[in-house]
N, C-alpha and C positions, 0 to 999 in steps of 0.2 A: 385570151384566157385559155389557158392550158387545160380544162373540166374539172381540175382539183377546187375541193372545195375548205377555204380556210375556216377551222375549230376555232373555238376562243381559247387561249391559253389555259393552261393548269390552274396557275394560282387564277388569275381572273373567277375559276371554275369555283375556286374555293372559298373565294371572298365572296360568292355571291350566293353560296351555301350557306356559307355563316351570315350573311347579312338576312338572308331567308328565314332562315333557323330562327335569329334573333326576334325577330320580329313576330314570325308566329306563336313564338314562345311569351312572349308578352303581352298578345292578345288571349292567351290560354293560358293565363299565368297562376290562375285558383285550380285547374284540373292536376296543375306540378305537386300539388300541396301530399307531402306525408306525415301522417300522424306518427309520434315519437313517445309520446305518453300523454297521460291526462289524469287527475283527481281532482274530488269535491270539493268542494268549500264544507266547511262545517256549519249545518244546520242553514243550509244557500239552498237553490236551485240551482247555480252558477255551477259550473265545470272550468277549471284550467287547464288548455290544451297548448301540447308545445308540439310545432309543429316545423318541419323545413319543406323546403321547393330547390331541386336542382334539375330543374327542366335541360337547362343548358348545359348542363355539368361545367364542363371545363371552358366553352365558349361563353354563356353570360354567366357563369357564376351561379350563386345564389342568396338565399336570405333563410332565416331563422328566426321564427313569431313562437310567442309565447300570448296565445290568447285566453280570455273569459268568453264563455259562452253558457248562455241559460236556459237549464232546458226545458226551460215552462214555455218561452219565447220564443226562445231560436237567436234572440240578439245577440248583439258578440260587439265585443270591446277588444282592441288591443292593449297588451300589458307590456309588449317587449319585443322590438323590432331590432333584428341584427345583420347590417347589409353582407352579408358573407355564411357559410355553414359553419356553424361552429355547435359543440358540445354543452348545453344547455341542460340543467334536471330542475325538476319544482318539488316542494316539497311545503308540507304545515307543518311550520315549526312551533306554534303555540296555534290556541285557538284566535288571536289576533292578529297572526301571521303567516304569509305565504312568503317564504322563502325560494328565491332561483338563483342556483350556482350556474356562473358563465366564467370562460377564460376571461383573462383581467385586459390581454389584449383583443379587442374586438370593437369592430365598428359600429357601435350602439345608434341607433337613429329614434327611437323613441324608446320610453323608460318611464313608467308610471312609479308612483309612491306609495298611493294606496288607490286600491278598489274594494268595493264592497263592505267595508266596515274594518279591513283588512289593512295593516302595512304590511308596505312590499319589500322586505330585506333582500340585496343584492350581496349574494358573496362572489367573491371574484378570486379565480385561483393562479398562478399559487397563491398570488397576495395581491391587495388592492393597492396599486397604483394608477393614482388619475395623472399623473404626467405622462407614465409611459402610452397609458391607453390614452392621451391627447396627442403625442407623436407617433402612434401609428397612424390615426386618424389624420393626420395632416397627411403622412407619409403615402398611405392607402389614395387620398383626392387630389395628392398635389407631390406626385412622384418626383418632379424636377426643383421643387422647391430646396433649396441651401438646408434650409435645418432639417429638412424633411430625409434630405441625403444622408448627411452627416448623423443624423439617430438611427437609419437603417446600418451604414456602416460600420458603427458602432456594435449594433445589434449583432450584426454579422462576427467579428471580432468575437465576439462573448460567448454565439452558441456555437458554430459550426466547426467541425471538427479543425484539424490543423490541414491536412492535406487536401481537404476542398477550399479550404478560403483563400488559397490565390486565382481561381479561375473565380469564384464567386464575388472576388473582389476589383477584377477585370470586368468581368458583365457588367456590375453595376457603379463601376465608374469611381471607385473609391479611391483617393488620394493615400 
């Protein structure tokens, strides 16, 4: 042995930052939480707070809740779980409605109807399509799936300028 002592590689270094990272960040996964706005229910104790967590930023992503919370109790209800950050607003739009506008592509994981005497009207922007928001949903969990490729590709194709979508069409494998 020459007295040199061998380091762990770079990347090693860094997969095990991020695996660190990760993991701590999901043990302490309510201290991520930022509040984004909040209003009353009419004539409730109940409050609806939309809230996101991007503890990981760009390594574990994040999520986007839309909760009730009482403030006689302190109990709390989820109204609206979105596995990603996305742009969420809530609003009373009559006295028997809470209204929450969300993009119409988003990875919805729970989705309530009503609470508290309340319906929960979802608008979705631009427009509400449940096919497209079920093929990102596939696309989002099941990246190598056939139809899951072929709707991204597509996708690509429609928004992305002309002079990016042949490297972007290269990356992700499109025919």
């Amino acid at each position: 042995m020459t007295g040199k002592t061998k380091l762990i590689g770079i990347p090693v270094a860094i997969m095990l930052a991020v695996g660190i990272g990760t993991w701590w960040m999901t043990l302490n996964r309510d201290q991520c939480l930022e509040e984004a706005g909040r209003i009353a229910l009419p004539h409730s104790t109940w409050v609806v707070i939309t809230q996101y967590s991007a503890c990981g930023g760009a390594v574990a992503g994040g999520y986007t809740e839309v909760i009730a919370r009482d403030s006689a109790t302190q109990k709390q209800e989820l109204l609206l779980h979105i596995d990603n950050l996305e742009n969420v607003r809530t609003a009373i739009a009559s006295p028997s409605e809470l209204a929450i506008t969300l993009p119409n592509v988003s990875d919805i994981t729970e989705m309530k109807k009503r609470f508290a005497g309340m319906d929960i009207v979802y608008r979705f922007t631009p427009r509400d399509d449940p096919e497209e928001r079920a093929n990102y949903q596939l696309w989002r969990h099941h990246p190598s799936d056939p139809k899951a490729v072929a709707w991204w590709c597509d996708r690509l194709n429609q928004t992305i300028r002309r002079e990016d979508l042949q490297s972007m069409r290269e990356f992700y494998k499109c025919d």
